[in-house]
C-alpha positions in Angstrom: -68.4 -41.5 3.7 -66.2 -38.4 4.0 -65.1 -39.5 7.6 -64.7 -42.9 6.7 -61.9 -41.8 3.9 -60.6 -39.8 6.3 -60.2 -42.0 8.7 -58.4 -44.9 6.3 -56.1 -41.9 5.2 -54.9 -41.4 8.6 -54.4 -45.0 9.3 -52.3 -45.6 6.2 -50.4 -42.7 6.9 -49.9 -44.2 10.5 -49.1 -47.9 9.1 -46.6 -46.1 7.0 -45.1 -44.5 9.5 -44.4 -47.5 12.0 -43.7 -49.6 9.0 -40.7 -46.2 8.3 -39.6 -46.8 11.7 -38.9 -50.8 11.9 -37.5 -50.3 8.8 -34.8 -48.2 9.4 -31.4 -48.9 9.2 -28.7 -49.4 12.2 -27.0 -46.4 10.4 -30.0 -44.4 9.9 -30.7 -45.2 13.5 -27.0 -43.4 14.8 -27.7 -40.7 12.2 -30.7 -39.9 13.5 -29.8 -40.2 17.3 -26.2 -37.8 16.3 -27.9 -35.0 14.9 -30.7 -34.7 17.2 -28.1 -35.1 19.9 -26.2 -31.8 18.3 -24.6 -33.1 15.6 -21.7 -31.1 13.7 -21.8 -29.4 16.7 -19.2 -30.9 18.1 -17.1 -29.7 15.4 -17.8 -26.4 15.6 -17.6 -25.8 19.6 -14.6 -25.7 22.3 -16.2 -28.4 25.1 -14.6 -28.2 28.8 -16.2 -30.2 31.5 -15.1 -31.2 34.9 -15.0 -34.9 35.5 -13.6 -36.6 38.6 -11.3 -33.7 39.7 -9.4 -33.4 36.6 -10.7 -30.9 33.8 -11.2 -32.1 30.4 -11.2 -29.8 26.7 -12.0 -30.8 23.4 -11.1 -28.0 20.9 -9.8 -27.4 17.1 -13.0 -29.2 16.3 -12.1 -32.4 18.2 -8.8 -32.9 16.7 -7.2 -31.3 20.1 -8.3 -33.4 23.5 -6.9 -31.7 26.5 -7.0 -32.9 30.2 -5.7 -30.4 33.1 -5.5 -31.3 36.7 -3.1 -31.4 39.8 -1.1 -33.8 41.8 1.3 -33.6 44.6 1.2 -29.9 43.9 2.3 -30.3 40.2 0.0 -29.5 37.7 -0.3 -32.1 34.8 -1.5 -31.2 30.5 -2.2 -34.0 28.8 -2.7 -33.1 25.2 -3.6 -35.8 22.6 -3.8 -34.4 19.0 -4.9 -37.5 16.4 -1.9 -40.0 17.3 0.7 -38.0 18.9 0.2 -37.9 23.0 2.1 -35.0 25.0 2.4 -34.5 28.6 3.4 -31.1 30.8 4.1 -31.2 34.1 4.3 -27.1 35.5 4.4 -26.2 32.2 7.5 -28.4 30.8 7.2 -30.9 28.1 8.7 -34.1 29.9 9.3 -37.3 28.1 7.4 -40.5 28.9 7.5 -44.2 27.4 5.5 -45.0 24.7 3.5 -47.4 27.0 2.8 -44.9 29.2 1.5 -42.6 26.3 -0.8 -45.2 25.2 -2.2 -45.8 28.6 -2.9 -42.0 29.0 -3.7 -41.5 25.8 -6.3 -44.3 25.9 -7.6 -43.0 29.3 -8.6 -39.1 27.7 -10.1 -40.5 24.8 -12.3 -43.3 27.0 -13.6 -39.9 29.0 -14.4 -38.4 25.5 -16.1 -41.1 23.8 -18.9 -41.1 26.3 -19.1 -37.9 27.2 -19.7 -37.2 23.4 -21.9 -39.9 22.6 -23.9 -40.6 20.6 -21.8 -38.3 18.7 -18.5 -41.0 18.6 -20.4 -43.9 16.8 -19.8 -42.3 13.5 -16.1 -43.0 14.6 -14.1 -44.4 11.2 -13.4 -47.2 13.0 -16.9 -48.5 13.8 -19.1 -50.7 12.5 -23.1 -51.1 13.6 -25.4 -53.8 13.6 -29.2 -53.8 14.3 -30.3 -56.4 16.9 -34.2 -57.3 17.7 -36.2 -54.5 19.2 -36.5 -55.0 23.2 -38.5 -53.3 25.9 -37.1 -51.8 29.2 -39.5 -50.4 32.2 -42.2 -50.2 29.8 -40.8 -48.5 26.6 -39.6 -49.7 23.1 -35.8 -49.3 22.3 -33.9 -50.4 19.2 -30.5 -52.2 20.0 -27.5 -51.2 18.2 -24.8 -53.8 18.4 -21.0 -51.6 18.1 -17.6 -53.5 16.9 -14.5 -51.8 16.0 -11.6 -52.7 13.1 -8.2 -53.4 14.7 -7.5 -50.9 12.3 -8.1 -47.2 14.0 -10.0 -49.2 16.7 -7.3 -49.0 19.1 -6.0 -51.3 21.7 -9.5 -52.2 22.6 -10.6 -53.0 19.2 -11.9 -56.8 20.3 -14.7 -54.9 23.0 -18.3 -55.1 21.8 -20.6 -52.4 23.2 -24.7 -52.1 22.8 -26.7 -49.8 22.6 -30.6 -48.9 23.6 -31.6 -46.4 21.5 -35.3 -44.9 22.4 -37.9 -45.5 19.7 -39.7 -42.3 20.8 -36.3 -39.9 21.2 -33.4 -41.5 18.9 -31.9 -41.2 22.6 -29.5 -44.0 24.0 -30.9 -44.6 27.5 -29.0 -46.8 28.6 -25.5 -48.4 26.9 -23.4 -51.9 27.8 -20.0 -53.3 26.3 -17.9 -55.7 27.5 -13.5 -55.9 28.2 -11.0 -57.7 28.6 -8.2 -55.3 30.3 -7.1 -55.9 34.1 -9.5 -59.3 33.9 -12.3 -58.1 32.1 -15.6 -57.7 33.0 -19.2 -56.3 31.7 -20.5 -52.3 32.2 -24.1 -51.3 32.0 -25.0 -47.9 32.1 -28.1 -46.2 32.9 -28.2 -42.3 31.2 -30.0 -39.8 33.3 -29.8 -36.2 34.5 -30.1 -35.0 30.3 -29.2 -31.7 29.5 -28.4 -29.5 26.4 -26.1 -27.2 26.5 -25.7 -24.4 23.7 -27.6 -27.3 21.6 -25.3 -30.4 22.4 -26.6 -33.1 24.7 -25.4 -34.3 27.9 -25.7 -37.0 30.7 -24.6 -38.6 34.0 -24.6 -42.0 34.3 -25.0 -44.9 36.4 -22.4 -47.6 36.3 -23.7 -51.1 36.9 -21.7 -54.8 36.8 -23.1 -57.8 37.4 -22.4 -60.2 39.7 -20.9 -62.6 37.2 -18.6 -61.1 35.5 -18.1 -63.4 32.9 -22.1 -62.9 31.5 -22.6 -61.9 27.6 -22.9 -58.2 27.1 -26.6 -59.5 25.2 -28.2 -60.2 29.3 -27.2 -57.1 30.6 -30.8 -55.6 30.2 -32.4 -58.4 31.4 -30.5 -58.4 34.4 -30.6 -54.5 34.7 -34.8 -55.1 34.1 -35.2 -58.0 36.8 -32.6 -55.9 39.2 -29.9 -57.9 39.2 -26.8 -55.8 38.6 -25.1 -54.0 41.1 -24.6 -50.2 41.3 -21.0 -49.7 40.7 -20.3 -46.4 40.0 -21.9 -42.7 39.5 -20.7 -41.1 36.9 -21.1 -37.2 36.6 -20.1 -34.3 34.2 -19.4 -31.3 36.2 -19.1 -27.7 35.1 -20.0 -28.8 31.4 -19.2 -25.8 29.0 -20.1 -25.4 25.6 -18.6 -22.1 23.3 -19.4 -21.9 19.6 -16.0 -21.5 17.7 
């Protein structure tokens, strides 16, 4: 009789468990998946990686994004501090359009937003809905559906992006959204190669499109899970640093 309570203890406290877990929250979800992915780290570290021959630095806890590299034997700091976009070539603050500013300006924070994530979906602008639970190569992910106010959403505010989040790890695996610059198109992106560093995640992914570029962001999974995207891209954090201010 002793075992038998036992073992109906244990079960309820399993059943409430799982019944926890499907009944959490898109919000709860990112919470979860930001602080066990470093959290206020971010905000309390200097982060320099290497991506694609240019270096990239995120310091003055994130309010200062820096990108460093060299071109024609100039070398080029792009330094974007909240709204305000500033470029030096060899050292000399040179004036460029406002177009131009937005373009660049657009380009470091792209390279930021996923090299931080999860850590970015708690962006101001943001706004999360949970979608029904799906399965990829065997395991169990919950789908967070990501839209953006025009407000603070910047230029690509109308972009809807997706992500799997592993039931098991908070973790997202794998990530898609959708554009509509030069043509538009749809991304799917495969996380791999995860490391921490001085407590902050990181990962490489791989860029997939499909053939049709004109599917909903929704089938990219199913097309990634019957192999029918293409490998586009590999895309790799070198030299990732991580120094507690």
């Amino acid at each position: 009789m002793k075992y038998l309570r036992l073992f109906f203890l244990l079960l309820f406290i399993s059943s409430c468990n799982e019944t926890s877990k499907k009944n959490l929250t898109a919000q709860e979800i990112v919470d979860k998946s930001i602080e066990i992915a470093g959290g206020n780290l971010h905000e309390r570290s200097t982060i320099s990686f290497k991506f694609r021959d240019k270096n990239y630095i995120s310091e003055s806890k994130g309010k200062t994004l820096k990108r460093i590299f060299s071109s024609d034997s100039l070398r080029y700091i792009d330094i974007k501090t909240n709204d305000i976009f500033q470029r030096y070539v060899d050292d000399v603050l040179v004036e460029i359009s406002d177009s131009l500013a937005t373009v660049y300006s657009n380009s470091v924070n792209s390279v930021f937003y996923f090299a931080q994530l999860p850590y970015r979906l708690n962006d101001p602008a943001v706004n999360k809905e949970l979608l029904d639970e799906v399965k990829i190569k065997g395991k169990n992910y919950y789908v967070i559906q990501i839209t953006f106010n025009q407000e603070n959403g910047g230029d690509d505010f109308g972009d809807t992006y997706l992500y799997w989040m592993n039931k098991e790890t908070f973790m997202p695996d794998y990530l898609a959204y959708d554009f509509y610059t030069d043509g538009g198109g749809v991304r799917f992106r495969e996380a791999y190669n995860e490391r921490y560093i001085n407590g902050i995640r990181f990962v490489d992914y791989k860029n997939y499109e499909p053939e049709n570029s004109k599917v909903p962001v929704l089938q990219t999974a199913n097309l990634f899970e019957n192999n029918q995207l293409e490998l586009l891209s590999d895309i790799q954090l070198e030299n990732v640093k991580v120094t507690l201010d």
